[in-house]
KOLBA-311090 format. One record per residue (C-alpha): residue in one letter; x, y, z. Coordinates in Angstrom, 3 decimals, m for minus. Layout:
BEGIN
<node><paro>A</paro><X>X</X><Y>Y</Y><Z>Z</Z></node>
...
END
This chain:
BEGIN
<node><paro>X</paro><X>97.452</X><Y>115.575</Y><Z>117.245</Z></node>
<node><paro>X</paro><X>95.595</X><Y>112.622</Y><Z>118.668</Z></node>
<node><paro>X</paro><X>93.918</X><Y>110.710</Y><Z>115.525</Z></node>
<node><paro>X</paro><X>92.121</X><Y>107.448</Y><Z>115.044</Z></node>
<node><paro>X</paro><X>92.001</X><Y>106.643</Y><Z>111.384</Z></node>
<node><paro>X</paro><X>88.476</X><Y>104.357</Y><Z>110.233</Z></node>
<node><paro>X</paro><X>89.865</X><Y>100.985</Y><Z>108.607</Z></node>
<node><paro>X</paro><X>88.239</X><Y>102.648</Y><Z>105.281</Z></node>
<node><paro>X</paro><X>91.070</X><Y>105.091</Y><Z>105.385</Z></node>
<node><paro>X</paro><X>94.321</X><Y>103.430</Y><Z>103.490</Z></node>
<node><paro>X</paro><X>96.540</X><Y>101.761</Y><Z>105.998</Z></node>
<node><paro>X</paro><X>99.280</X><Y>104.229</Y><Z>104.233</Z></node>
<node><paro>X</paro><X>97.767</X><Y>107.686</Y><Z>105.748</Z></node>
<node><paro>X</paro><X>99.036</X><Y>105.916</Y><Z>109.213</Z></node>
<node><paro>X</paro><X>102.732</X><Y>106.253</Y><Z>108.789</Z></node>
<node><paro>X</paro><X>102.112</X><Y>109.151</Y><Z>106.813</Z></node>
<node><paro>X</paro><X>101.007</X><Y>111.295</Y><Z>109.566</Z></node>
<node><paro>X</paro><X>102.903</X><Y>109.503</Y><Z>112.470</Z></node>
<node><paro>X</paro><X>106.065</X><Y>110.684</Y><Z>110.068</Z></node>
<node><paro>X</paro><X>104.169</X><Y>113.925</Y><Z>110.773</Z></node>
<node><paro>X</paro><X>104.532</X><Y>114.053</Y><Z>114.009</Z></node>
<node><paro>X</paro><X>100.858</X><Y>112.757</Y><Z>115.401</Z></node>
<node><paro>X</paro><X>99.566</X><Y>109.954</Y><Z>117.218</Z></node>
<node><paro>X</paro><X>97.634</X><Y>107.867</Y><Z>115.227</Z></node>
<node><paro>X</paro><X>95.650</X><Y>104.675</Y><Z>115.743</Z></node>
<node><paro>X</paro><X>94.231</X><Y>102.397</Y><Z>112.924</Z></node>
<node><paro>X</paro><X>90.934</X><Y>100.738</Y><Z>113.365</Z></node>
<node><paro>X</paro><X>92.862</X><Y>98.548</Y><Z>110.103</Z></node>
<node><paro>X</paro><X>94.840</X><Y>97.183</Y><Z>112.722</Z></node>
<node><paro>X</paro><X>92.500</X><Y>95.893</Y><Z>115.217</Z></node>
<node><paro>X</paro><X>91.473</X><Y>91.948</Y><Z>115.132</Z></node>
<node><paro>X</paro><X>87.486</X><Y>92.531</Y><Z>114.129</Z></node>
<node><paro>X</paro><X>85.458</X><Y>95.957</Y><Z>113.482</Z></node>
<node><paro>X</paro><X>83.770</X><Y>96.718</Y><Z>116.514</Z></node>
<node><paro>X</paro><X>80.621</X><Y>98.271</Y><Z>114.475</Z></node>
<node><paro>X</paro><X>80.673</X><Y>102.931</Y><Z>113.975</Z></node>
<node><paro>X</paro><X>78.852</X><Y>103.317</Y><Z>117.220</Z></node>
<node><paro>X</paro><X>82.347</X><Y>101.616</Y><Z>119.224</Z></node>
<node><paro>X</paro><X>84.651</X><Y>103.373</Y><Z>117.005</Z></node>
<node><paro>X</paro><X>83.557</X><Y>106.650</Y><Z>117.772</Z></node>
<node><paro>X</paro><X>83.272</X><Y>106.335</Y><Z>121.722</Z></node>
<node><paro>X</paro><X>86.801</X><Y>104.572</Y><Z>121.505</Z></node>
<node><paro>X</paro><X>87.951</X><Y>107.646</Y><Z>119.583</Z></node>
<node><paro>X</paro><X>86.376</X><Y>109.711</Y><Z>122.303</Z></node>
<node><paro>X</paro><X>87.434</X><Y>108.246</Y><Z>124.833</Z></node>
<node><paro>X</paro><X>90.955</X><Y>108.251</Y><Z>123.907</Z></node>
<node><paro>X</paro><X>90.674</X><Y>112.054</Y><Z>122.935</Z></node>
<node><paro>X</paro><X>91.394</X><Y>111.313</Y><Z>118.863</Z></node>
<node><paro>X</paro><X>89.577</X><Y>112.892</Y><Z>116.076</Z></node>
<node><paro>X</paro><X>88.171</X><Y>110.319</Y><Z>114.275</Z></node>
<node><paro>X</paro><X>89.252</X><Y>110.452</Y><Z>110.331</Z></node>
<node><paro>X</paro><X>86.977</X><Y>108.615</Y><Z>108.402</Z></node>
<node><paro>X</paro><X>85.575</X><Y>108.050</Y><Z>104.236</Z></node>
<node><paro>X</paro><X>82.171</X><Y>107.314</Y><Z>105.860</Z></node>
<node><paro>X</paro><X>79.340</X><Y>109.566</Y><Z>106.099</Z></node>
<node><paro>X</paro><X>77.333</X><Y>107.382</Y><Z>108.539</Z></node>
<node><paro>X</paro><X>79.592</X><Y>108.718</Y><Z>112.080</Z></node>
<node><paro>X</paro><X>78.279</X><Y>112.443</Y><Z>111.132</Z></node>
<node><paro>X</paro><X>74.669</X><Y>110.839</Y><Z>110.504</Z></node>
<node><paro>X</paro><X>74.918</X><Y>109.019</Y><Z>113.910</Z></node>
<node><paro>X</paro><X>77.025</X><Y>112.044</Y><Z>115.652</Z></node>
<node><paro>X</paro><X>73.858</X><Y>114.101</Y><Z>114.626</Z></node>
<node><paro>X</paro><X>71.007</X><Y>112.313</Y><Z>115.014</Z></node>
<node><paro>X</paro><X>71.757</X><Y>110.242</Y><Z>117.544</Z></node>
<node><paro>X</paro><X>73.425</X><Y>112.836</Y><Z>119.688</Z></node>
<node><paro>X</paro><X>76.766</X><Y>110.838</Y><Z>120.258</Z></node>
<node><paro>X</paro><X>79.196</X><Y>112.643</Y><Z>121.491</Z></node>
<node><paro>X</paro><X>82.671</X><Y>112.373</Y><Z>120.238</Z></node>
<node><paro>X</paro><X>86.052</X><Y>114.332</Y><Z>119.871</Z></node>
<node><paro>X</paro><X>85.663</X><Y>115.496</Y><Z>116.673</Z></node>
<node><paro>X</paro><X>85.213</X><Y>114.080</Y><Z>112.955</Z></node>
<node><paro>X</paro><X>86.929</X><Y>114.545</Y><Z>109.849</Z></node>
<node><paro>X</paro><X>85.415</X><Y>113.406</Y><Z>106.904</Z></node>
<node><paro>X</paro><X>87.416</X><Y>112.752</Y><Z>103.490</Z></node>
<node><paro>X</paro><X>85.056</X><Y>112.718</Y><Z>100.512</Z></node>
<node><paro>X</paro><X>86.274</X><Y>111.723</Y><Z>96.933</Z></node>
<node><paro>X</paro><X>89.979</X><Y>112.181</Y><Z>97.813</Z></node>
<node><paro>X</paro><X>92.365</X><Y>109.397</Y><Z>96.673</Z></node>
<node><paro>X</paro><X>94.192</X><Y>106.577</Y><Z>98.975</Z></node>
<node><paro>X</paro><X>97.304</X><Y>108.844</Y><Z>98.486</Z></node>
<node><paro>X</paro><X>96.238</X><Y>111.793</Y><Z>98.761</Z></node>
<node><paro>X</paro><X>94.479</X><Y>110.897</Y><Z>101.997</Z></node>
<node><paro>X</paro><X>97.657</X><Y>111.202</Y><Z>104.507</Z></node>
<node><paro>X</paro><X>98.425</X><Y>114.825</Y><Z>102.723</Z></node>
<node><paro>X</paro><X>95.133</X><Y>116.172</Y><Z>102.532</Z></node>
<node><paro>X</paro><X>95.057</X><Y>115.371</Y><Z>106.713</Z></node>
<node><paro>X</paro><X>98.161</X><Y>116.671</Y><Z>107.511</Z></node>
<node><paro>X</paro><X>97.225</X><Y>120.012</Y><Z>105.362</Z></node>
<node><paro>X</paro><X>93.687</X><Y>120.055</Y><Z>106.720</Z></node>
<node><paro>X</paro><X>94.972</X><Y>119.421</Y><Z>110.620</Z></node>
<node><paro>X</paro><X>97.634</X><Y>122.245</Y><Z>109.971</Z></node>
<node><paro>X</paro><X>95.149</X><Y>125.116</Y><Z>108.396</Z></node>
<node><paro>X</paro><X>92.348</X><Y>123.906</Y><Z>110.382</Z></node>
<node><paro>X</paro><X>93.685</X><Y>122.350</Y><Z>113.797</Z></node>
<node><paro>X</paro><X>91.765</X><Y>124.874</Y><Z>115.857</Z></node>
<node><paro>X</paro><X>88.784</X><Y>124.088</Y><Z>114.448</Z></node>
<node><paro>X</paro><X>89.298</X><Y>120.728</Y><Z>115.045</Z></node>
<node><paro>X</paro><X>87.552</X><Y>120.140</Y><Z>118.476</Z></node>
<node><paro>X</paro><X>85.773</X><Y>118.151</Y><Z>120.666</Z></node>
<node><paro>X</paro><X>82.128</X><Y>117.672</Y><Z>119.052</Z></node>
<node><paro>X</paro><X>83.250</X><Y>119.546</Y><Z>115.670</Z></node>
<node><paro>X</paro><X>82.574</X><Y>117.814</Y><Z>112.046</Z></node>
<node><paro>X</paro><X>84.749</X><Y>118.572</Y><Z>109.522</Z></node>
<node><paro>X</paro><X>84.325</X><Y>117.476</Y><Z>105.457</Z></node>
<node><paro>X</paro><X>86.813</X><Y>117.696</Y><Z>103.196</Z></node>
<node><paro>X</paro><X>86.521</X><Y>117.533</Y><Z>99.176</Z></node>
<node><paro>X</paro><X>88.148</X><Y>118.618</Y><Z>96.728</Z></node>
<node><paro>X</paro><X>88.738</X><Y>121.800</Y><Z>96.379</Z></node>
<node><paro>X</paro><X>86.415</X><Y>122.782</Y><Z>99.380</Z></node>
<node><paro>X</paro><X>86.506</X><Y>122.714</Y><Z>103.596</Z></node>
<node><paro>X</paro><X>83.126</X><Y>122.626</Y><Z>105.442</Z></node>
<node><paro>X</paro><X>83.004</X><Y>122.659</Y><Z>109.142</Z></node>
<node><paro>X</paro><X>80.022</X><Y>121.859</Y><Z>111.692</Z></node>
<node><paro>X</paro><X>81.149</X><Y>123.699</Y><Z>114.902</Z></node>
<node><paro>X</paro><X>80.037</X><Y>121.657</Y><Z>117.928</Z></node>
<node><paro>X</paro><X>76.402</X><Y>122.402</Y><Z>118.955</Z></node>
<node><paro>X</paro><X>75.528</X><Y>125.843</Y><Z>120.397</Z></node>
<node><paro>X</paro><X>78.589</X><Y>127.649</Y><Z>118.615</Z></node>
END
């Protein structure tokens, strides 16, 4: 799976999941943060779910009516646990993980916001 990876995701879930077997791109990488509203069309247009700690991309997703390839959110799960808890989520959920989907992950619980008008 395609994946873009926000810079506040640790820099360790990168080769965790590439050893996984998915493309992944870290914003950590990049030479400046190009601001949420840039990350997510970048992640869109290079077909990657965008993997994020940040609430604001579902806020702006939302409200804003961006469109984007889909969103999964880690809440309150350690720097660690972060590659894991992706790989696990991405294998039980990968279907639901579409274009215009938002998925939030806690501990201990899975929501998902089906793109509009499903």
């Amino acid at each position: 799976m395609k994946l873009l990876l926000d810079a506040c995701v640790w820099g360790g879930t990168k080769k965790y999941l590439e050893n996984q077997g998915h493309d992944v791109v870290w914003a950590g990488d990049w030479l400046e943060d190009p601001g949420d509203r840039e990350i997510l069309q970048r992640a869109r247009n290079d077909g990657r779910i965008l993997v994020t700690l940040d609430k604001d991309f579902g806020e702006i997703a939302i409200l804003e009516g961006l469109p984007h390839f889909g969103i999964l959110r880690l809440v309150d799960i350690s720097a660690r646990k972060q590659g894991p808890i992706c790989a696990e989520v991405i294998s039980r959920y990968g279907a639901e993980l579409m274009p215009g989907s938002i998925v939030t992950v806690e501990p201990g619980r899975v929501r998902i916001r089906p793109p509009d008008g499903e």
